[in-house]
C-alpha positions in Angstrom: -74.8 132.6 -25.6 -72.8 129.6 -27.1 -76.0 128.8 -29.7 -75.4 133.1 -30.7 -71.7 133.2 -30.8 -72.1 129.8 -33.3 -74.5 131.9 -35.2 -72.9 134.4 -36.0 -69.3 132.8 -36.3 -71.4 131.0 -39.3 -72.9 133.5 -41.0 -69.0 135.6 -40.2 -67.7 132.4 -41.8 -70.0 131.9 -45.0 -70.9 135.4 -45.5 -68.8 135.5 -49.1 -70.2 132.4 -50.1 -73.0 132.5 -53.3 -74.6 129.9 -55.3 -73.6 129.6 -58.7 -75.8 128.2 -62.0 -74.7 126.5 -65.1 -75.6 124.3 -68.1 -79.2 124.6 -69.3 -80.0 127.1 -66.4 -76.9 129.2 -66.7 -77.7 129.1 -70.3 -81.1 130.6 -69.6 -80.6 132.9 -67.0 -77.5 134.3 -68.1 -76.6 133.1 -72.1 -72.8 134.0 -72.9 -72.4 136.2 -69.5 -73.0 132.8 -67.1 -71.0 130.7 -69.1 -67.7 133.3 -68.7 -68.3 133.7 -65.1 -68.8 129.9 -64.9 -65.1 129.4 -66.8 -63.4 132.0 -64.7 -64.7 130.8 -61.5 -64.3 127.2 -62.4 -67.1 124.4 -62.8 -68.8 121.9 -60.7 -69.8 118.8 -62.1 -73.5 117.3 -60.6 -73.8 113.8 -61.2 -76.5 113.4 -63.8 -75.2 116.3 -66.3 -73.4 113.6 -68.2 -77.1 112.9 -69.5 -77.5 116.2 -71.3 -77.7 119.8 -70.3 -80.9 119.0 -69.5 -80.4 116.8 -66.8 -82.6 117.6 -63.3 -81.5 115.6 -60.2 -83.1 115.1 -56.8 -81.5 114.1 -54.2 -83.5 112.3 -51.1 -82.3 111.1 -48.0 -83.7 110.7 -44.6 -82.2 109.8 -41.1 -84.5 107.6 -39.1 -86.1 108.6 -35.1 -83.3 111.0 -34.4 -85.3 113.7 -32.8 -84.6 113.5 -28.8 -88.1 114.5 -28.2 -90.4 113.4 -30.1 -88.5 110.5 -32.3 -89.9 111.9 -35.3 -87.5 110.8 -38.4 -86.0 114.1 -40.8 -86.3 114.1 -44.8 -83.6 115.9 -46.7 -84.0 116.6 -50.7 -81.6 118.8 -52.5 -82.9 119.7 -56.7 -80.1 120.4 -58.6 -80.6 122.3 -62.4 -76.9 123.6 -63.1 -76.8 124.7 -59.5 -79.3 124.2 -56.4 -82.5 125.4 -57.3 -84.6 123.0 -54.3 -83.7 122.2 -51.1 -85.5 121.6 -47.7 -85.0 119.5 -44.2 -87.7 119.2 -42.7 -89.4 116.7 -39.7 -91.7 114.1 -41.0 -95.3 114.7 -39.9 -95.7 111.1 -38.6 -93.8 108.8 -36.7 -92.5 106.3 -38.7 -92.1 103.3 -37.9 -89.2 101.8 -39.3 -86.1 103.2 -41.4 -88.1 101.8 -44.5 -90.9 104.0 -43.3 -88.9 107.0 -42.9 -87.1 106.3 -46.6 -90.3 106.1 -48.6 -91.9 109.1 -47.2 -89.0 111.0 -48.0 -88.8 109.4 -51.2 -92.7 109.8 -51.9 -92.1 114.2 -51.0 -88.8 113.8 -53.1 -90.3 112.4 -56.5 -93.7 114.6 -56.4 -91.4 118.0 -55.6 -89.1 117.3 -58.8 -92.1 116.1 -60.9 -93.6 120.0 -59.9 -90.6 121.7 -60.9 -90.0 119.3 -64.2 -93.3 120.7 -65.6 -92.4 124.1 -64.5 -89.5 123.8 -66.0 -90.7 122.5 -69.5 -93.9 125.2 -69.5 -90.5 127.6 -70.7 -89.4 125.0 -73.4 -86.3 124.0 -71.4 -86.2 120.0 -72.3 -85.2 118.7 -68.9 -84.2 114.6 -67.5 -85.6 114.3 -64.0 -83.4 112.1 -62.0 -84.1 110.8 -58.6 -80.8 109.6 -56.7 -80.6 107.9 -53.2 -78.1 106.3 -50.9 -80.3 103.0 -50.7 -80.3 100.6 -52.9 -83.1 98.6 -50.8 -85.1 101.7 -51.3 -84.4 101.3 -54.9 -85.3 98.0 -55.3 -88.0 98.6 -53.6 -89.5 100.9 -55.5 -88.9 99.4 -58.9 -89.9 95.8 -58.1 -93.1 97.3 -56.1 -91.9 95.5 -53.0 -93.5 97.5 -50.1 -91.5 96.7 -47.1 -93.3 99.6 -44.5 -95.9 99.8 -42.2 -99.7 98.9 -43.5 -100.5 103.3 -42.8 -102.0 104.8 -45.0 -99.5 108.3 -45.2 -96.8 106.3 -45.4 -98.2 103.6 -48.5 -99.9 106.2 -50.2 -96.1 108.0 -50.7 -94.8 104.9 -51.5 -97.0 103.7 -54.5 -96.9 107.8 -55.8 -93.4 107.1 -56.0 -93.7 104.1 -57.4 -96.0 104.6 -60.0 -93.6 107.6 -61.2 -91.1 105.9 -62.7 -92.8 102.9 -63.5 -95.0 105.8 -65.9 -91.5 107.2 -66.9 -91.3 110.4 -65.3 -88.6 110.1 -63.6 -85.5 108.0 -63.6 -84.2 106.5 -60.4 -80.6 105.7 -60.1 -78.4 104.7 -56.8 -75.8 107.0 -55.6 -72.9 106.4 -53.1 -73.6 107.8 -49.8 -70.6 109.8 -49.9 -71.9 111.5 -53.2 -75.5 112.1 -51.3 -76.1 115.8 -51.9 -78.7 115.6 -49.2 -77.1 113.8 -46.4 -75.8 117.6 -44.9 -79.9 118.5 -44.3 -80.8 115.4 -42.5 -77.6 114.8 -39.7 -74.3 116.7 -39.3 -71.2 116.3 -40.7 -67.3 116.6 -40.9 -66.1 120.0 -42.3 -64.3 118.4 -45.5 -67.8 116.3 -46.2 -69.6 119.2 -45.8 -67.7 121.6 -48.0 -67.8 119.3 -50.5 -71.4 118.8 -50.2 -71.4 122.8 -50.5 -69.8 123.3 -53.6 -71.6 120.1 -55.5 -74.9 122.2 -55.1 -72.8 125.3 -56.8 -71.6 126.9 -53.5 -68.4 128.8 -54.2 -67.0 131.0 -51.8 -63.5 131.6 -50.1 -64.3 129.1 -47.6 -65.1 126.4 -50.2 -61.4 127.0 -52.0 -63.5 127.6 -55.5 -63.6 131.4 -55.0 -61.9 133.6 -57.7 -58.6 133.0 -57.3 -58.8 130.7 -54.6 -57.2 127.4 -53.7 -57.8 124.9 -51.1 -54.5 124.8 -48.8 -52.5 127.6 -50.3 -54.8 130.8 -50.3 -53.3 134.2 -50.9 -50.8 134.9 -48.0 -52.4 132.8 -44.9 -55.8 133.4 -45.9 -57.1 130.1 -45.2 -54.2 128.5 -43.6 -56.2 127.7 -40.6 -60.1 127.4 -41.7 -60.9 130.4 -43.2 -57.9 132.1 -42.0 -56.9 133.9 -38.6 -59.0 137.1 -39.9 -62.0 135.7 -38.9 -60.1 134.3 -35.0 -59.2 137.7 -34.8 -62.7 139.7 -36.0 -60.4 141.9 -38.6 -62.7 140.1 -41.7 -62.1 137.6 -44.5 -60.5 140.2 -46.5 -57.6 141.4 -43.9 -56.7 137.5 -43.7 -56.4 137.0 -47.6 -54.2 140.4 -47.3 -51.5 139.1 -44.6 
């Protein structure tokens, strides 16, 4: 019963929330109409935008043997285009090894995902930058000084010299972000409400919840709307829109 009442106090909690596109993508699913509703409702700034409206970002992280029961190690990747268009968490297939293990496989499903969606991307003559971003800069050396530091398997080498042969071939650009700024880091361990919101709304989450709903601010919603969370509407089952009414 406490797993269902979480459940649905999540989906009760986020059930205003909706993802949100801009730049290039807004631009091409949407022309003038995306870029009003993106100035009314405010904009979100991705790291790697600054490149050019172009710019495509992956984000890859991975937590290392943190399954109870079977140790397996979890790879997070978040694509961003204007907006989330990618995301997945899902358990590695193998055990690695080691945390280098567990980064380069993650790495390796990160950089051939975004090279996929790059040529997808520029079949509709959309000029796009892919960007890989991680959290390590080991990893990153790593890669770019071809420095293999797992174990001699093959599933795990294999994704490592896919990954990096990429950029060496100039596919893809890899760059080192600050784990605070890891897009990623909410699919592969939990975290603290604040981080996690945040995290939210960089992917172009905007919602009530979020503070970057129409109208919305973080701290001083409409009445007592979200003076506690998302307000005492939801503590006492009368909605999100009762609580922004009080």
């Amino acid at each position: 019963m406490v797993t269902v009442h979480r459940m649905f106090r999540y989906l009760n909690g986020t059930k205003d929330w909706r993802l949100r596109f801009g730049g290039a993508l807004g631009e091409a699913l949407g022309g003038a109409l995306a870029g009003a509703l993106g100035g009314a409702l405010g904009e979100t700034t991705l790291r790697g935008e600054g490149d050019g409206e172009g710019a495509l970002g992956c984000y890859v992280n991975s937590d290392y043997a943190e399954c109870p029961d079977d140790y397996k190690s979890t790879s997070g990747l978040v694509i961003t285009f204007g907006g989330a268009v990618d995301w997945r968490s899902r358990e590695q297939n193998s055990t690695a090894q080691s945390t280098p293990d567990a980064e380069y496989y993650a790495f390796g499903v990160g950089c051939m995902r975004l090279t996929q969606i790059s040529h997808l991307i520029n079949k509709f003559g959309i000029p796009t930058i892919p960007h890989v971003f991680s959290d390590s800069q080991s990893l990153i050396a790593s890669i770019l000084n071809r420095i293999y530091r797992g174990t001699a398997v093959a599933h795990i080498a294999t994704k490592y010299y896919l990954a990096a042969d990429i950029p060496r071939n100039g596919e893809i650009d890899l760059s080192y972000v600050p784990t605070a700024e890891m897009l990623a880091s909410c699919f592969t361990k939990p975290l603290p409400k604040p981080a996690f919101f945040k995290q939210c709304a960089a992917m172009g989450m905007i919602g009530i919840g979020l503070g970057n709903g129409p109208g919305i601010g973080i701290g001083n919603g409409i009445g007592n709307g979200l003076a506690n969370g998302l307000g005492n509407g939801i503590g006492t089952g009368n909605g999100i829109g009762n609580s922004v009414g009080k």
